[in-house]
Backbone as CSV, one residue per row, in Angstrom:
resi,resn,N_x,N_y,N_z,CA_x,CA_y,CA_z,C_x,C_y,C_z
1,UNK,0.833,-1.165,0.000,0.000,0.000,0.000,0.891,1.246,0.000
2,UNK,0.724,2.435,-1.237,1.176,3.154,-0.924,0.662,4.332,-0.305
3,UNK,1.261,4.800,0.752,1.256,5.929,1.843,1.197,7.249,1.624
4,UNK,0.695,7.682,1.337,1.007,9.594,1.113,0.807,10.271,2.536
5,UNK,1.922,10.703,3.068,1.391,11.558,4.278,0.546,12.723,3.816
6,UNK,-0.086,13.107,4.808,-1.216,14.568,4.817,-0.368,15.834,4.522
7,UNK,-0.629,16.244,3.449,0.031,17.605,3.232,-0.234,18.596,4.316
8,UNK,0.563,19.694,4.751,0.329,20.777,5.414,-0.839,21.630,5.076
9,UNK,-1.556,21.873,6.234,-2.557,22.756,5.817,-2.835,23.867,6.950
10,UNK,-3.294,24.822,6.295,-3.430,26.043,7.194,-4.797,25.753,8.129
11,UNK,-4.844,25.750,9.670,-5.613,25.236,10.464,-6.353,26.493,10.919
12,UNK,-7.325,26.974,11.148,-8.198,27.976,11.655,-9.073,27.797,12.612
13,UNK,-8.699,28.115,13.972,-9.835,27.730,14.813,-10.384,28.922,15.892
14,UNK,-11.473,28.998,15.703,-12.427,29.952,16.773,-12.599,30.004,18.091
15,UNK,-11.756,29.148,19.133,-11.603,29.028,20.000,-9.744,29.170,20.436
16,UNK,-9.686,29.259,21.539,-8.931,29.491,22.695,-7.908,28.026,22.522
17,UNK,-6.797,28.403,21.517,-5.482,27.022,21.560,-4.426,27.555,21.498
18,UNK,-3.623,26.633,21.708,-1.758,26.284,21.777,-1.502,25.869,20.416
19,UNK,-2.094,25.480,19.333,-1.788,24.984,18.293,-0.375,25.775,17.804
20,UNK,0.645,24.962,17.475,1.768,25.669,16.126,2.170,25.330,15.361
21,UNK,2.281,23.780,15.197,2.228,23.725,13.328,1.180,23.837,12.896
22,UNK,1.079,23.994,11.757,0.056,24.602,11.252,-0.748,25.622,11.144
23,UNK,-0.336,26.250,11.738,-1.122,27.658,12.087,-0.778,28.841,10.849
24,UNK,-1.763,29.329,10.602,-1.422,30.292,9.492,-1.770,31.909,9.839
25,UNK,-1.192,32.728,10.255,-1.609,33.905,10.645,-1.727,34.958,9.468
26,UNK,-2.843,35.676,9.538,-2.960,36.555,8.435,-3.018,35.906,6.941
27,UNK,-2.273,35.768,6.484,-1.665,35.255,5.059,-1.297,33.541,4.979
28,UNK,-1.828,33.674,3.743,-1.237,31.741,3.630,0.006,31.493,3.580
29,UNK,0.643,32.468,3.212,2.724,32.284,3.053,2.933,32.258,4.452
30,UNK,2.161,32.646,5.606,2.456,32.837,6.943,1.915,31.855,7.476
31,UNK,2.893,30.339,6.711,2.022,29.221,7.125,3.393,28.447,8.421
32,UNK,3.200,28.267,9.628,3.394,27.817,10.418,4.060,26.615,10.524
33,UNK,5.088,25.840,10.087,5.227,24.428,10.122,6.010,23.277,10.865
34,UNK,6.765,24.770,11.655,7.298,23.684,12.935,7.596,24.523,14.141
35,UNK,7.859,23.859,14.981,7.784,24.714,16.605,9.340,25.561,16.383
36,UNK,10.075,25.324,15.618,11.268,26.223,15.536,10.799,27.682,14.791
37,UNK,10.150,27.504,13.651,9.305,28.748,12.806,8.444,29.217,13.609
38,UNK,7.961,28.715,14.497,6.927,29.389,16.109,7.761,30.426,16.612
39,UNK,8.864,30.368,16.801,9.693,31.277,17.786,9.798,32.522,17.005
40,UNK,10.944,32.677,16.039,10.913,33.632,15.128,9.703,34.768,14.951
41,UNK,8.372,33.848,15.366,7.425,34.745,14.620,6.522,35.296,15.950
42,UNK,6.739,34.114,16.898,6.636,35.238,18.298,7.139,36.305,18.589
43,UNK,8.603,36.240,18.445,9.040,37.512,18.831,9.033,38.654,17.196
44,UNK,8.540,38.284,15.977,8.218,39.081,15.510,7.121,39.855,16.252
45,UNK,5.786,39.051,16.455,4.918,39.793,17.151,5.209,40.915,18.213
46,UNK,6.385,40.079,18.936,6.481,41.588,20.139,7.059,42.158,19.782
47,UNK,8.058,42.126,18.837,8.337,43.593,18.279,7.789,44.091,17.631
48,UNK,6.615,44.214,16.857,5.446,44.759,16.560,5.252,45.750,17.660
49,UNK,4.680,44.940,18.986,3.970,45.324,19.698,4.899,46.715,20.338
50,UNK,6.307,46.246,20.476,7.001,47.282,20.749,7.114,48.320,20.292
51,UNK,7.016,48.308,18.721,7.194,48.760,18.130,5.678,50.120,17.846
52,UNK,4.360,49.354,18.353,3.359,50.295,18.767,3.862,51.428,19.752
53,UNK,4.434,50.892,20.527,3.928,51.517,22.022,5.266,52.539,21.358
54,UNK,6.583,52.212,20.751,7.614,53.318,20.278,6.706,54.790,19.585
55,UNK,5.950,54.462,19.047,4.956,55.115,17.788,4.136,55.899,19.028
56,UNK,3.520,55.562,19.682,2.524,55.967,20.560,3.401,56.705,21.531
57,UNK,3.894,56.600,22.255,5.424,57.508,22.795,5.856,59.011,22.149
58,UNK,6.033,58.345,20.992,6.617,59.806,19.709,5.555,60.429,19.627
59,UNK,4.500,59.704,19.625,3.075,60.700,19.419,3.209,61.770,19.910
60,UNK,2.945,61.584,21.610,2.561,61.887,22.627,3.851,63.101,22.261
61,UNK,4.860,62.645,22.154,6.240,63.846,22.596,6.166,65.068,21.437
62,UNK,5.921,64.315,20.354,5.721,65.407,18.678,4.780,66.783,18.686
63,UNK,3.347,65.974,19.495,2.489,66.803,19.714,2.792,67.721,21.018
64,UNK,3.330,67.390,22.046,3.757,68.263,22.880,5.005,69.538,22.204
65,UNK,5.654,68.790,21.414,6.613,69.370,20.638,5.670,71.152,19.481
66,UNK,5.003,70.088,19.228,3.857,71.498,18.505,3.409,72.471,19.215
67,UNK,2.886,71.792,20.361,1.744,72.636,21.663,3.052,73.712,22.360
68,UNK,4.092,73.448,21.994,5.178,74.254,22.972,5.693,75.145,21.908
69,UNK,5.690,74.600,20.545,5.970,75.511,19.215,5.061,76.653,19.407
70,UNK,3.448,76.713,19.012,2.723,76.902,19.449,2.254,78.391,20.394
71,UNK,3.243,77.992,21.670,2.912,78.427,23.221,4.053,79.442,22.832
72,UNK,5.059,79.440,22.621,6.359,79.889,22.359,5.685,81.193,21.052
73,UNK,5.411,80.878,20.257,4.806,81.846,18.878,3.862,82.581,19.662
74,UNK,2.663,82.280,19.871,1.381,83.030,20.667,1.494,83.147,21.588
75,UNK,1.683,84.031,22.515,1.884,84.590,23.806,0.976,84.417,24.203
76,UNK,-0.372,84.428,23.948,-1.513,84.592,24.188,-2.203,82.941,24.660
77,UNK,-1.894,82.386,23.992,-2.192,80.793,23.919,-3.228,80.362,24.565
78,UNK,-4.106,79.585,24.871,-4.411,79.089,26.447,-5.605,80.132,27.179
79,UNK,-5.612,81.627,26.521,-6.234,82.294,27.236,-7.491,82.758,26.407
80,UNK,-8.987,82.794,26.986,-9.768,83.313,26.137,-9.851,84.733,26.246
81,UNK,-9.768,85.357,25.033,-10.078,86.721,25.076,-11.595,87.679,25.209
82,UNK,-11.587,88.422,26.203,-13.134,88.606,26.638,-13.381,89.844,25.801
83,UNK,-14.475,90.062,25.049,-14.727,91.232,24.409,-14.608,92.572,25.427
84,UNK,-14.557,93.712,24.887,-14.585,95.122,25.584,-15.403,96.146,25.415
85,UNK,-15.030,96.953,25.494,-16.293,98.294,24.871,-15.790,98.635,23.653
86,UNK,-14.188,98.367,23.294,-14.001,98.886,22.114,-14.036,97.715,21.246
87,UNK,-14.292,96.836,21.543,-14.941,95.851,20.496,-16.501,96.190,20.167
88,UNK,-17.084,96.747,19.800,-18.285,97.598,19.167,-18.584,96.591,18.148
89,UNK,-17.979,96.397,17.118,-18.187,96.343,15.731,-18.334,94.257,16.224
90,UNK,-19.674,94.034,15.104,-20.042,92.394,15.649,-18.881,91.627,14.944
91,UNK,-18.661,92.159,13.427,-17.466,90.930,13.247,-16.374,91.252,14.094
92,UNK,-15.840,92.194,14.431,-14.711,91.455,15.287,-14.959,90.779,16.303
93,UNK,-15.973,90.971,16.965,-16.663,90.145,17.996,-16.955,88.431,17.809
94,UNK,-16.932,88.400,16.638,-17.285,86.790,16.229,-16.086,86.924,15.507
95,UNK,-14.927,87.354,14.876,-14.108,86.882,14.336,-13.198,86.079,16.184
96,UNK,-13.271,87.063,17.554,-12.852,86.506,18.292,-13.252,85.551,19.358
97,UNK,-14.222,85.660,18.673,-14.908,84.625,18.885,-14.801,83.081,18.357
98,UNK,-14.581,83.174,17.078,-14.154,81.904,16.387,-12.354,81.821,16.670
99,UNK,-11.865,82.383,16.878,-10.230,81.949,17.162,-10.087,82.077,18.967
100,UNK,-11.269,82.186,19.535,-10.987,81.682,21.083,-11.592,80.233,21.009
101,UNK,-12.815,79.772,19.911,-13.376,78.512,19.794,-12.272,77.247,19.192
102,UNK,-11.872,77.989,18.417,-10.824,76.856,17.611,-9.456,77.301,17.444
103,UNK,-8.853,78.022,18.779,-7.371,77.910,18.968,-6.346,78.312,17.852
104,UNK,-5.326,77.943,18.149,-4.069,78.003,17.174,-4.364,77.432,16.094
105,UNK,-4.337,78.153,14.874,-3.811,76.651,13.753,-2.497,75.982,14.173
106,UNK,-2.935,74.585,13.902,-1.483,73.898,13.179,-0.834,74.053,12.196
107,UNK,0.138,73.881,11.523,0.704,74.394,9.993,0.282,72.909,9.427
108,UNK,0.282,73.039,8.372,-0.056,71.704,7.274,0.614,70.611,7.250
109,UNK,2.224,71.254,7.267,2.921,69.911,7.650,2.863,69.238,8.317
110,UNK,2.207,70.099,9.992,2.143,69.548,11.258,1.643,68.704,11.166
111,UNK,0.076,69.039,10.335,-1.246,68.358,10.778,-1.080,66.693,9.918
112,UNK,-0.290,67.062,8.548,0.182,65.742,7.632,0.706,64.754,8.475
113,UNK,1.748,65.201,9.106,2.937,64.275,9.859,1.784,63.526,11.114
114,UNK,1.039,64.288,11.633,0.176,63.894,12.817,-0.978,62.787,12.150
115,UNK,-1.165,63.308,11.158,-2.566,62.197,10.276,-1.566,60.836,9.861
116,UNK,-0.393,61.357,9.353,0.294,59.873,8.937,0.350,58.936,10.019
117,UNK,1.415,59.561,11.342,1.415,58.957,11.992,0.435,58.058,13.013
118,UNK,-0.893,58.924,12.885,-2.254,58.384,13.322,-2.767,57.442,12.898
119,UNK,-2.662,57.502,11.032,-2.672,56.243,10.150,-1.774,54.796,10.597
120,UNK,-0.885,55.146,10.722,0.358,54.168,11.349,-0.228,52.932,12.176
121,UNK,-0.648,54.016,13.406,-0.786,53.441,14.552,-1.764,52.778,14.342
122,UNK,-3.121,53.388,13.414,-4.294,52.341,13.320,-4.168,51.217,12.328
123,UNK,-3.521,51.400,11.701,-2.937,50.165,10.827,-2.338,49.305,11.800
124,UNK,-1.470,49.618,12.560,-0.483,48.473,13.337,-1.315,47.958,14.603
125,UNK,-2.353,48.814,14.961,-3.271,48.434,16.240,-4.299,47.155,14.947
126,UNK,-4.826,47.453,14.078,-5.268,46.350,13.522,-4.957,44.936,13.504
127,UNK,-3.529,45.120,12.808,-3.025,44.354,12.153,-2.418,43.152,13.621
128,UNK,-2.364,43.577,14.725,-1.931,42.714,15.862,-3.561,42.429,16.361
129,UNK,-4.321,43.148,15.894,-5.817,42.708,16.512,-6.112,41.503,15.668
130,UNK,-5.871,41.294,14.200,-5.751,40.438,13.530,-5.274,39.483,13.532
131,UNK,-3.778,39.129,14.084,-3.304,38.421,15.126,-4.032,37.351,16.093
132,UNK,-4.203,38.788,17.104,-4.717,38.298,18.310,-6.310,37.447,17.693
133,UNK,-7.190,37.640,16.371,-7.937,36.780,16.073,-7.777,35.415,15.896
134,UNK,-6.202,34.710,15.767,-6.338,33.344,15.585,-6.283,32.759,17.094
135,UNK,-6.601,33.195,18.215,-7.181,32.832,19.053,-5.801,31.851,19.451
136,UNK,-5.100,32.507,19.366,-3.448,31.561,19.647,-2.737,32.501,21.028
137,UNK,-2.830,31.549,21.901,-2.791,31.680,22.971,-0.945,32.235,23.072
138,UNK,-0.220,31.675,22.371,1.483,32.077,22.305,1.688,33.536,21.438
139,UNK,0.459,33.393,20.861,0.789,34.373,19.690,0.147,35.900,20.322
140,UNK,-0.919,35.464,21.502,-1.622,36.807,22.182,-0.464,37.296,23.353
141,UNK,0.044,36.003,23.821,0.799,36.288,24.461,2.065,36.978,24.180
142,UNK,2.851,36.728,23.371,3.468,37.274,22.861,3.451,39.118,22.358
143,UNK,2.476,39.271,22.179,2.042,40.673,21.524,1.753,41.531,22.864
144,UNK,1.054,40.699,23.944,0.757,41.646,25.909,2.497,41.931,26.289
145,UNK,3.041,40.517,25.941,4.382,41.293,26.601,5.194,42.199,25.383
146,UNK,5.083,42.532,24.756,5.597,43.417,23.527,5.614,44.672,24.002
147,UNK,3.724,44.941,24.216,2.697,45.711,24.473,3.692,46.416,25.787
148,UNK,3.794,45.218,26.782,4.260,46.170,28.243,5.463,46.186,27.983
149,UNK,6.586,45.389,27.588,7.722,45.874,27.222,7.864,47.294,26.714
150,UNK,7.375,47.724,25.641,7.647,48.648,24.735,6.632,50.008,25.807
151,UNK,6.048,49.584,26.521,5.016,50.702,27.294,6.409,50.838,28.415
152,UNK,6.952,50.145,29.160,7.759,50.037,30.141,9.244,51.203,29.749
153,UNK,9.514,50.525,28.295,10.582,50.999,27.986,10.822,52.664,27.112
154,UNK,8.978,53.108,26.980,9.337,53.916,25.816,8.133,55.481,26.144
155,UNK,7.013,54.413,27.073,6.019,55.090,27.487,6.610,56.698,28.219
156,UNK,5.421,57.743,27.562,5.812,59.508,28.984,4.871,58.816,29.748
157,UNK,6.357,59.179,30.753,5.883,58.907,32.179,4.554,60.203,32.601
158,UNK,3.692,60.034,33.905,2.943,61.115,34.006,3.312,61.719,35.724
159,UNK,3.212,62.608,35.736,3.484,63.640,36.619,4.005,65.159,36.395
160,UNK,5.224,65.628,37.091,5.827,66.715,37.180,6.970,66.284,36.145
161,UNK,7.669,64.723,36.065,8.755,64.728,35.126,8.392,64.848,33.706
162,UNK,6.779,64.608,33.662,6.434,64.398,32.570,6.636,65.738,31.101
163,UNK,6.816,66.351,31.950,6.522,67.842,31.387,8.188,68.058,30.773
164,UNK,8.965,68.020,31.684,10.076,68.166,30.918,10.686,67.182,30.290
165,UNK,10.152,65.836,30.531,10.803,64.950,29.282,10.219,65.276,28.030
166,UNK,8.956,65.575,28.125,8.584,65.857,26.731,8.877,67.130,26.406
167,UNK,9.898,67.907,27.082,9.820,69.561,26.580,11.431,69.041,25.903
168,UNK,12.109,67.893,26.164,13.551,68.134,25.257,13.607,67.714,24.352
């Protein structure tokens, strides 16, 4: 009798497993086939994940970086301006009115660099949520400690230091 072993196949399951050969994440080329190719692609995951929380970090510091650009240009910043008696005339009254409602502009580049990088992050928050859908218990795991690694190592801290790490 001749024998054909079972070809490899990409396994998909809706529940809560350990499975690793076979496992196919995302893509069929991202097909799983031995517990040595498991490792590699774990710690791809956490550096992903690290690699979020790096992104989310820069956020946080870029935009402080603007808000201090910003604070530094407009003296005024921060403060609403209250009409007077010599504000008489209604449009200036609603012109200051609309720039105490909606603040500083950003410059274009700012706002580009801030939308890209926003794009980024929701792409890469997907794409590990996608992940975390094959319900692979090494592979979720993998991505929580990424997650706190990269939060541990990269995260603004909050308090009083917070202010001047993000002011250098």
């Amino acid at each position: 009798m001749n024998h054909i072993p079972p070809t490899p196949r990409c396994s998909l399951h809706m529940l809560w497993n350990t499975q690793i050969i076979d496992t196919c994440v995302i893509f069929r080329s991202w097909h799983i086939r031995s517990r040595t190719a498991f490792l590699p692609f774990c710690a791809t995951m956490m550096g992903l994940a690290v690699l979020y929380e790096v992104l989310r970090a820069f956020q946080k510091r870029f935009d402080a970086r603007i808000a201090l650009e910003l604070a530094n240009a407009i003296p005024e910043v921060g403060h609403i301006r209250l009409p007077t008696d010599e504000d008489e005339d209604l449009e200036a009254m609603l012109r200051m009115q609309h720039e105490n409602l909606n603040g500083t502009p950003v410059s274009l580049l700012h706002r580009i660099l801030r939308a890209t990088l926003y794009g980024v992050l929701v792409f890469l928050s997907l794409f590990l949520m996608l992940v975390c859908m094959t319900y692979n218990a090494y592979l979720i795991l993998s991505i929580v400690l990424g997650a706190t690694l990269g939060h541990f190592l990269f995260a603004v801290p909050a308090g009083e230091e917070a202010r001047e790490i993000l002011l250098r």
